[in-house]
C-alpha positions in Angstrom: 13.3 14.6 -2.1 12.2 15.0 1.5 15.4 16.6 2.1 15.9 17.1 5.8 13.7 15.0 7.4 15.1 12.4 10.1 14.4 9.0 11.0 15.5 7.2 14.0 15.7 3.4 12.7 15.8 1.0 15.8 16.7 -2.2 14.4 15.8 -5.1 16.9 16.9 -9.0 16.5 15.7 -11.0 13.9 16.8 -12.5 10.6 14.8 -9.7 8.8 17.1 -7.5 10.2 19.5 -8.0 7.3 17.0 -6.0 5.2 17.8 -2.7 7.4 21.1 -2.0 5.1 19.1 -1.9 2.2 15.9 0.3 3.6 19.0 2.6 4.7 19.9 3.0 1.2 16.4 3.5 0.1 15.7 6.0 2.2 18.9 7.6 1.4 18.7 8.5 -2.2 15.2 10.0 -0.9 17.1 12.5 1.1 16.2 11.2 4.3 18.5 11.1 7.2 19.0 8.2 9.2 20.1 7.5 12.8 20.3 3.7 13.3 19.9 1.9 16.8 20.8 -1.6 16.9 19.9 -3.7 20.1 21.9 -6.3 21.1 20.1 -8.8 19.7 19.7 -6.9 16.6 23.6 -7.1 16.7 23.8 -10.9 16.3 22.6 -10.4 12.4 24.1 -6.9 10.9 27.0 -4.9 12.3 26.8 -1.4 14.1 29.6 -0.8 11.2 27.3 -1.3 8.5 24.8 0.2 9.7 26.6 3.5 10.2 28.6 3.4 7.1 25.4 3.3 5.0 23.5 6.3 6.9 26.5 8.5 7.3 25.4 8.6 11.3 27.0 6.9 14.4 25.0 3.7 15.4 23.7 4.3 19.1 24.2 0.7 20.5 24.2 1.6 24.5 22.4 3.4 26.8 25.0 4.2 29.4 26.9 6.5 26.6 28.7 8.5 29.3 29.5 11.0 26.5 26.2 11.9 25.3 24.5 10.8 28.5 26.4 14.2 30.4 23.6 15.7 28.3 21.0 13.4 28.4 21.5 11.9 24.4 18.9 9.3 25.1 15.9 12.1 25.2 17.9 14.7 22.5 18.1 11.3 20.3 14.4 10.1 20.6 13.1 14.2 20.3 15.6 14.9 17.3 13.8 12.2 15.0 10.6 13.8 12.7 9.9 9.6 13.0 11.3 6.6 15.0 10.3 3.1 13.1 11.2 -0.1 14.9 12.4 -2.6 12.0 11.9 -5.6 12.9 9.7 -5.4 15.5 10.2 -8.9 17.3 7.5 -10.2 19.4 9.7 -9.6 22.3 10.3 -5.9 21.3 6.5 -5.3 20.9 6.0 -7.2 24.4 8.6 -4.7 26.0 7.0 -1.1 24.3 3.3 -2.2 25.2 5.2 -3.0 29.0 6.7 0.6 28.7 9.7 -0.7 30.1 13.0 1.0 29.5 15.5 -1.6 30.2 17.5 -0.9 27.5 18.4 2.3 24.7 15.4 1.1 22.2 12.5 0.8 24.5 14.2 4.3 26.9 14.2 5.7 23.1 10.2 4.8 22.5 9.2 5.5 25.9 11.4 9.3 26.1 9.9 10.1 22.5 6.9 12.3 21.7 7.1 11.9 18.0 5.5 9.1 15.8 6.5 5.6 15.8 6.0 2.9 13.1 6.6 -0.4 13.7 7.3 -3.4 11.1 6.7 -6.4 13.2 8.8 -9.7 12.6 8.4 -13.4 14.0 6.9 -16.7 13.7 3.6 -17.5 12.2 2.5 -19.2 15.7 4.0 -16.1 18.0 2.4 -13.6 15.7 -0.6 -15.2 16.2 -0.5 -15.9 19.6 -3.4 -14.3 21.8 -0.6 -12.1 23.7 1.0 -10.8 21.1 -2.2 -9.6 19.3 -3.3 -8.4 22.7 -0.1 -6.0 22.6 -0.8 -4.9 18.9 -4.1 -3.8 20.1 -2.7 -2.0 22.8 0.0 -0.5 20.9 -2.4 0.7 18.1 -4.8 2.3 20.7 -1.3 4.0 21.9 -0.8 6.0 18.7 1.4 3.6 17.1 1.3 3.1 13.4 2.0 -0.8 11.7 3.1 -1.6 8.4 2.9 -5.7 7.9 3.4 -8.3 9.1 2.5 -10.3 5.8 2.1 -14.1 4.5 5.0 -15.2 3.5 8.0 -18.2 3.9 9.7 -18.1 6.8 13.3 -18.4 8.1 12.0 -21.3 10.4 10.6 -22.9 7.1 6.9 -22.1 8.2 4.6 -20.2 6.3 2.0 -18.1 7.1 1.7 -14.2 8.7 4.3 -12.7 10.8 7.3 -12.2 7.7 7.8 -8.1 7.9 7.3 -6.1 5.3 9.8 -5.8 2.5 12.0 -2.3 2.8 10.5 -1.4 -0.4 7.1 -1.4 1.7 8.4 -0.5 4.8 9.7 2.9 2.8 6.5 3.9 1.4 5.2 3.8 4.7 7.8 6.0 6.3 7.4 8.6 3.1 3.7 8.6 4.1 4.1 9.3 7.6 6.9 11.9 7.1 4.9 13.9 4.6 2.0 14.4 7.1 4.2 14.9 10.2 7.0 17.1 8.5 4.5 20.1 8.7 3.9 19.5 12.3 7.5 20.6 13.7 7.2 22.7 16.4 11.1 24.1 16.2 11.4 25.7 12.9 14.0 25.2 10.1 15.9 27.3 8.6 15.2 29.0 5.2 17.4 26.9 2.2 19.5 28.4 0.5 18.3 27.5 -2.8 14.5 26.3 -3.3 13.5 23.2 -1.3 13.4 20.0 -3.9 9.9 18.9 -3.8 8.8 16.0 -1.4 9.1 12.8 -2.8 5.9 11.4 -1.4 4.1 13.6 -3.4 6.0 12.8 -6.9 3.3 12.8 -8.8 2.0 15.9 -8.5 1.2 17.8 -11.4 -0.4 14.4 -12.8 -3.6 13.3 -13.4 -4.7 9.9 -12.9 -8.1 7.7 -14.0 -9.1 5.0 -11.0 -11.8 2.4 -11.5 -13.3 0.9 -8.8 -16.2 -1.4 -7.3 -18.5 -3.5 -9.3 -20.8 -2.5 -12.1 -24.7 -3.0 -11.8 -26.7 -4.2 -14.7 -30.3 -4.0 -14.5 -32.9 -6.6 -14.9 -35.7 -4.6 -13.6 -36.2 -2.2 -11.0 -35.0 -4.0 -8.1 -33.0 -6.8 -9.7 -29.5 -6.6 -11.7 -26.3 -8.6 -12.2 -23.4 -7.8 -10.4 -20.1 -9.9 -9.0 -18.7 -9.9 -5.6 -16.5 -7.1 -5.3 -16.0 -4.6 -2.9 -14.4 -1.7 -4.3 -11.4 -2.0 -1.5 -8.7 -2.3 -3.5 -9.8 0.5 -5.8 -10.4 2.9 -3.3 -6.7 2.0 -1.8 -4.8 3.0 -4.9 -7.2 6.0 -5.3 -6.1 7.2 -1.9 -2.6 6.5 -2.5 -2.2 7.6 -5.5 -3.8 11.2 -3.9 -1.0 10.7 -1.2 1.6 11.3 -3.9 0.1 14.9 -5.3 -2.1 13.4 -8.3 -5.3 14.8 -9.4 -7.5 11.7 -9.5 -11.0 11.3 -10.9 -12.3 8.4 -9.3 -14.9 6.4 -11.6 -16.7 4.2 -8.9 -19.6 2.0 -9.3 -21.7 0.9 -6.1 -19.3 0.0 -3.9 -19.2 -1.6 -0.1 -16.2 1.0 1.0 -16.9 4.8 0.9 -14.7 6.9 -1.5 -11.7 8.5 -0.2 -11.6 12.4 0.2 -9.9 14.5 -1.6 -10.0 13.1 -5.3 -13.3 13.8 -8.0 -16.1 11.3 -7.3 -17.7 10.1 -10.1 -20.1 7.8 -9.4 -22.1 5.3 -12.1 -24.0 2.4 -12.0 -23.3 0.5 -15.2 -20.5 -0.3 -17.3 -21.7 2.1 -20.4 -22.3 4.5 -17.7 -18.3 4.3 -16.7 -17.0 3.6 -20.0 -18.9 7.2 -20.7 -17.1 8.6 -17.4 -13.7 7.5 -18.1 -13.9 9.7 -21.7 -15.3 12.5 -20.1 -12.1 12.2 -17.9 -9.8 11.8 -20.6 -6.8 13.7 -21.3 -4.4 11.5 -18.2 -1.2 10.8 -17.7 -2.3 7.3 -16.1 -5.3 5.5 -16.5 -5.7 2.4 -13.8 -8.4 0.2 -14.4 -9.4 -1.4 -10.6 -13.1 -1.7 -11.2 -14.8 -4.9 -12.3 -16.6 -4.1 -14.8 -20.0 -6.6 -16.0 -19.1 -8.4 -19.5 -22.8 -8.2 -20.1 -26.1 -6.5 -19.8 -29.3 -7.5 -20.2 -30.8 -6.1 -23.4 -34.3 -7.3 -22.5 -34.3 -4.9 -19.0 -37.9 -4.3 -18.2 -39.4 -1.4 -16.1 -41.2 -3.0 -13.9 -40.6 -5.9 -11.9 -40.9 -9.0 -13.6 -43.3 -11.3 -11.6 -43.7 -15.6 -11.6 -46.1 -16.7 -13.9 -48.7 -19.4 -12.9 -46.6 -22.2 -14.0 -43.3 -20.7 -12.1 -41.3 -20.5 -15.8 -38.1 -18.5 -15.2 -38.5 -15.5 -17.2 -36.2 -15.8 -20.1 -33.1 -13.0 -20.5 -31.3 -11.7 -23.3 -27.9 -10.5 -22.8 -25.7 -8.1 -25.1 -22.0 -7.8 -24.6 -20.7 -4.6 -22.4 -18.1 -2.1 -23.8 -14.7 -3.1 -22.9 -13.0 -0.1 -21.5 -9.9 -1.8 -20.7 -9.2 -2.5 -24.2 -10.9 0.7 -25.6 -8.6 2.6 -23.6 -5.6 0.4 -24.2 -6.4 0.6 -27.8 -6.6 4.4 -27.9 -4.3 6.2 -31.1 -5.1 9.6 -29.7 -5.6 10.6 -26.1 -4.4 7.3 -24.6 -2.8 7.5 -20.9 1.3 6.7 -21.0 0.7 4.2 -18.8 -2.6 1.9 -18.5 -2.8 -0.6 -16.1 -5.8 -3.4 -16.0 -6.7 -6.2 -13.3 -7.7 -9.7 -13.8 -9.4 -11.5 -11.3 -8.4 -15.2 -11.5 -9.7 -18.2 -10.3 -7.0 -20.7 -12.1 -3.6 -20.1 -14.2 -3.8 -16.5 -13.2 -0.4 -15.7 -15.1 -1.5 -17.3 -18.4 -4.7 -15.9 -18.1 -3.3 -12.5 -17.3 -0.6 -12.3 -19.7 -2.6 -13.1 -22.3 -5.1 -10.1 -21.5 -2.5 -7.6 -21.4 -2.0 -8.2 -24.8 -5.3 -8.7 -25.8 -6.7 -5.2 -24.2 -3.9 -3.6 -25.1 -2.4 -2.5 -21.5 0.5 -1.7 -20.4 0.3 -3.2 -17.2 -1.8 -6.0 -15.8 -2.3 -6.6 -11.7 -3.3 -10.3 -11.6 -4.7 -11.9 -8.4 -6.7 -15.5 -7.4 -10.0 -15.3 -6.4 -10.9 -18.6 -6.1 -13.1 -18.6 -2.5 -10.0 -20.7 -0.4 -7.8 -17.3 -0.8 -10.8 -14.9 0.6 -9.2 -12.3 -1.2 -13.2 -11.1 -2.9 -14.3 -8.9 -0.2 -11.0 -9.3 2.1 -8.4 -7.1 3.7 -5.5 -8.6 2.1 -4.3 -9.0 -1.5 -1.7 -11.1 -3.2 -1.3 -10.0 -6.7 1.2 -10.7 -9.3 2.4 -7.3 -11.6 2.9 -8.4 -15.3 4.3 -6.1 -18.0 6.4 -7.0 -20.4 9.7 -7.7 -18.2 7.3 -10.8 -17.4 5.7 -11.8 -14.2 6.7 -10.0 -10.8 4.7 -12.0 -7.8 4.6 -9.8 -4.4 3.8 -10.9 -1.4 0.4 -11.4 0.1 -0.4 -8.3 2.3 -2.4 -5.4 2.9 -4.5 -3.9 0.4 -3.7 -0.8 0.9 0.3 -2.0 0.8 -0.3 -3.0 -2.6 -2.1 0.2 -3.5 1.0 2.6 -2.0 3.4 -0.3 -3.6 1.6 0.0 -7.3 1.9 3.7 -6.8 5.2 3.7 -6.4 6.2 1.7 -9.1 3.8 4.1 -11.1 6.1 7.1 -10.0 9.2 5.7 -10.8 7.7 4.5 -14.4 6.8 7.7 -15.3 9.8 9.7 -13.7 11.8 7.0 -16.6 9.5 8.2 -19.2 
C-alpha cells in the first residue's frame, strides 16, 4: 500500500471527467489519499458530492474560501499534496497553466505548488493537434511537468483519433510511479507508524524474478550479412523497465537492439536465437517469464566465414535454412522449472486474434500480447502500441497508446495475477 501518500486531483471539464470517481476508488484501496478539486466546468459532468464521498476529503470548488483563505488554504492545499494531477486536462486548462494564470482555484493551485504535477490531457482529435496546443505541451514539459496520454481512441464528438485521456487504470499506474520516486523526497518528516509500514504498492513485485526478451535476433549469413526483421527492441525494453519499477529482479535477454537497455536490471545480451534460447535456461528458476523479443524462425545452416562474393555470371548464392528453437513453446511446454506465468507476443499483419489465440495454445503460454504490424499502423519501430491481451478469459483489446503505457499496464496486470495465485 502507499499508505500515506497524498494526491491533489484537479478535475477540469470534460466528458472524461466522469472517469475521476472511479480513479478515486483505485487509488483508494491503494492507500492513497485524495483531495479532489473540481472547476466549474468540471462541475457540469460529476458532482463535488461525489467526488468527496468517494475520497473521504472535502471537494475544494472555490478560491475565495473565506474559511481556509484566513489562512491562506490555497498555498497549504497545493504544498500539502506529495502530487497534484490535473484529470482531464482540457485544452483550455493546459492553455491557462502554460499562461501561468491564476484566475481561478486550479491554475492558483498549480502555479502556488512546488511539488510534481501530472497531467492527463483531454479534447478533440483536431484541438489536440492543433499547433497551439502542442506548442503549450512543449512548454509545459520543458516546465517540469509530467504527461500520461492522450491516446487514439473514439471520441465523445464521434471523431477518432488522439486526444481521448488515458483510462484511470493508466492514469493510476502513472501516479503510483511518480509517488514512489517523490515519496522519499519530503522535506517535513513523518512520523514513525505505529506498526510496520505495508510495503509500497508500486513496488509489488518485489521479491520476484522475472525473464524479459527483447529486440530482434541476428542470424548469420557470413561475416557481414545475416537475417533479421524490423524490430526495435522498444516495447521490450518498456516492460523491462517497468517491471523493475515494481521491485522485480529482471534478467533482461536482449538481442541487438535500436534502444539501449534500461539500468538497473541484468543485461544479457545475444545475438542469435540459440544464443537466447541458451540465456533464458541459464536464467531459469522465475516466477514470470515474458517473451517480448522476436525471435528468427530460422537460421541459415550453410553460414560461411567469409563473405560470400558474386560469381562471374551474378548467380545468387544459394541458402540453406534450418528451423530455430522455439523458446516460447519450450518454455511454455516446461514440466519442471516453468515460470507461473508465461506471456508471449505475436506480431500480426491480418486476423491478429485468430492468429494469436491459436499460438497461445500452440506454444503453450499463458498469456499472449497480440498487435498489427501491417506498415499502415507504424507500430514496427514506433512510439505507440495497440495490443490486444488474450488468455483464456478471451480477447481484451486496449487502447492504442504509449509503449511504455502498455509496458506499466502489462505489469500491472502481472502483479495482480500473481498476488491471485
Amino acid at each position: 500500500m502507499m499508505s500515506g501518500s497524498r494526491v491533489l486531483l484537479i478535475v477540469g471539464g470534460g466528458i472524461a471527467a466522469f472517469k475521476m470517481p472511479e480513479l478515486i476508488r483505485m487509488l483508494r484501496r491503494e492507500g492513497v489519499e485524495v483531495t479532489p478539486v473540481l472547476t466549474k466546468a468540471g462541475a457540469q459532468f460529476v458532482t463535488p458530492l461525489t467526488l468527496s464521498a468517494l475520497a473521504e476529503n472535502p471537494c475544494h470548488t472555490e478560491l475565495f474560501d473565506l474559511t481556509r483563505e484566513s489562512e491562506m488554504g490555497h498555498i497549504q492545499l497545493s504544498r500539502a499534496a506529495d502530487l497534484l494531477v490535473v484529470a482531464p486536462a482540457t485544452a483550455d486548462l493546459m492553455a491557462r497553466m502554460t499562461a501561468g494564470m491564476a484566475d481561478d482555484l486550479a491554475t492558483t493551485l498549480l502555479l502556488a505548488t512546488d511539488k510534481p504535477v501530472l497531467v492527463a490531457p483531454a479534447m478533440n482529435v483536431r484541438m489536440w493537434n492543433h499547433p497551439a496546443t502542442q506548442r503549450n505541451r512543449d512548454t509545459l514539459e520543458e516546465d517540469g511537468i509530467r504527461f500520461v496520454g492522450p491516446v487514439q481512441g473514439d471520441m465523445a464528438c464521434g471523431e477518432h483519433g488522439p486526444g481521448r485521456m488515458s483510462e484511470p487504470e493508466d492514469i493510476k499506474a502513472a501516479i503510483m510511479t511518480l509517488l514512489d520516486r517523490v515519496r522519499p523526497l519530503r522535506l517535513v518528516p513523518e512520523p514513525a507508524p505505529a506498526a510496520p509500514a505495508p510495503p509500497l504498492v508500486a513496488r509489488r513485485l518485489v521479491g520476484r524474478h522475472v525473464i524479459v526478451t527483447s529486440g530482434p535476433t541476428h542470424e548469420p549469413i557470413d561475416p557481414v550479412r545475416y537475417i533479421a526483421n524490423r524490430s526495435s527492441g522498444a516495447q521490450g525494453t518498456a516492460i523491462a523497465a517497468a517491471l523493475r519499477d515494481m521491485g522485480a529482479r529482471v534478467s533482461f535477454v536482449t538481442g541487438p537492439a535500436e534502444v539501449p537497455p534500461p539500468e538497473g536490471v541484468e543485461v544479457i545480451a545475444v545475438q542469435t536465437a540459440q544464443e537466447m534460447h541458451d540465456a533464458v535456461k541459464a536464467a531459469l528458476p522465475a516466477d514470470v517469464a515474458v517473451m517480448a523479443a522476436a525471435v528468427a524462425d530460422w537460421h541459415v545452416s550453410n553460414a560461411q566465414g567469409q563473405k560470400i562474393k558474386k560469381d562471374a555470371e551474378g548467380h545468387a548464392p544459394s541458402l540453406q535454412f534450418a528451423e530455430n528453437p522455439d523458446i516460447l513453446a519450450w518454455i511454455g511446454h516446461l514440466t519442471q522449472d516453468r515460470p507461473a506465468l508465461v506471456v508471449g507476443f505475436a506480431a500480426e499483419t491480418n486476423d491478429v486474434v485468430p492468429h494469436a489465440t491459436a499460438k497461445r495454445l500452440r506454444k503453450g503460454a499463458d498469456w499472449i500480447v497480440a498487435n498489427d504490424v501491417s506498415p499502415a499502423t507504424g507500430i514496427m519501430g514506433g512510439s505507440e502500441n495497440a495490443v490486444t491481451l488474450i488468455s483464456d478469459a478471451g480477447a481484451d483489446a486496449w487502447p492504442r497508446m504509449g509503449k511504455d503505457q502498455v509496458a506499466r499496464r502489462l505489469a500491472d496486470r502481472i502483479a495482480d495475477t500473481l498476488e491471485e495465485m
